[in-house]
Legacy VTK file of the C-alpha trace (Angstrom):
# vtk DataFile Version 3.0
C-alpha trace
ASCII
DATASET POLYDATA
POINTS 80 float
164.114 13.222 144.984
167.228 15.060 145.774
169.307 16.893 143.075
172.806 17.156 143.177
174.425 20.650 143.927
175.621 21.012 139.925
172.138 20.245 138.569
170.736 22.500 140.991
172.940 25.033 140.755
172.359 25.019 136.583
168.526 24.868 136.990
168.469 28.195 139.163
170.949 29.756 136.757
168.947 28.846 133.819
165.893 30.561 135.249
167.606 33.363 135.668
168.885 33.611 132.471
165.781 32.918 131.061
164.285 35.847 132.705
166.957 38.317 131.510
166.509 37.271 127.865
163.147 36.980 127.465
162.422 40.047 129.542
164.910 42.171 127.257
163.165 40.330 124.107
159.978 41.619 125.023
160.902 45.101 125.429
162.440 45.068 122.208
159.450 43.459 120.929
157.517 46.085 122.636
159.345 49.359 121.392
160.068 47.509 117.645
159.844 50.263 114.925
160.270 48.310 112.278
157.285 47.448 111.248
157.634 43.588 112.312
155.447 44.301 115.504
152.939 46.619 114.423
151.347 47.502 111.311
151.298 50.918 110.051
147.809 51.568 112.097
149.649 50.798 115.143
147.878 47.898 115.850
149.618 44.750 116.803
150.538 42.046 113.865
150.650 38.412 114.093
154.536 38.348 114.759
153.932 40.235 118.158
151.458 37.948 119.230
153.127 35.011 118.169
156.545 36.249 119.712
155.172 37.587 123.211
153.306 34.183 123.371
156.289 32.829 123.392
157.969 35.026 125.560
155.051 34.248 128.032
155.372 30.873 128.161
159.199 30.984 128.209
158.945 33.413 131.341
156.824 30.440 132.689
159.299 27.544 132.310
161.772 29.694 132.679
160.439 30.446 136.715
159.409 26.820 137.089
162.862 25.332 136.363
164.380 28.463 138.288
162.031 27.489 141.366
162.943 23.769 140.633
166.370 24.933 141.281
166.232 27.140 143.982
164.554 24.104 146.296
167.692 21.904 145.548
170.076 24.517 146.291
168.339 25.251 149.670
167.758 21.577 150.765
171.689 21.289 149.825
171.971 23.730 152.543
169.718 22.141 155.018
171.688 18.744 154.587
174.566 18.109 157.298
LINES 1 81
80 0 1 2 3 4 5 6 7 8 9 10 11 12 13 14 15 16 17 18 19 20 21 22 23 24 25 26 27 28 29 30 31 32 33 34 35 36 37 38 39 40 41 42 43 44 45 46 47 48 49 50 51 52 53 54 55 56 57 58 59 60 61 62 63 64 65 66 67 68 69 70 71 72 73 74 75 76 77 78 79
């Protein structure tokens, strides 16, 4: 299946994006002070694990449909 250059073009940029948000989420998530992320103890709540499992899994689809685009942009290229 070939993609056309706009679809591909919006699949690699919506990797990327995903990265950038989700990897400035979890530091947030990470350094949170607010109590949200970690109980007084310092041990981690349900909210952080709950959040950075989705973080995970959004850093997973996230390089998939990145990846997905990156092949249609490069056999765009490779097509006289």
């Amino acid at each position: 299946m070939k993609l056309s250059r706009p679809v591909s073009w919006f699949l690699l940029a919506f990797g990327v994006w995903s990265w950038v948000i989700w990897v400035t989420f979890a530091k947030n998530l990470w350094k949170d002070a607010s109590g949200l992320a970690f109980d007084s103890a310092g041990d981690p709540t349900a909210y952080f694990w709950v959040h950075l499992t989705l973080a995970v899994v959004s850093f997973v689809l996230g390089t998939v449909v990145g990846v997905i685009g990156l092949r249609g942009v490069r056999a765009l290229r490779q097509t006289p």
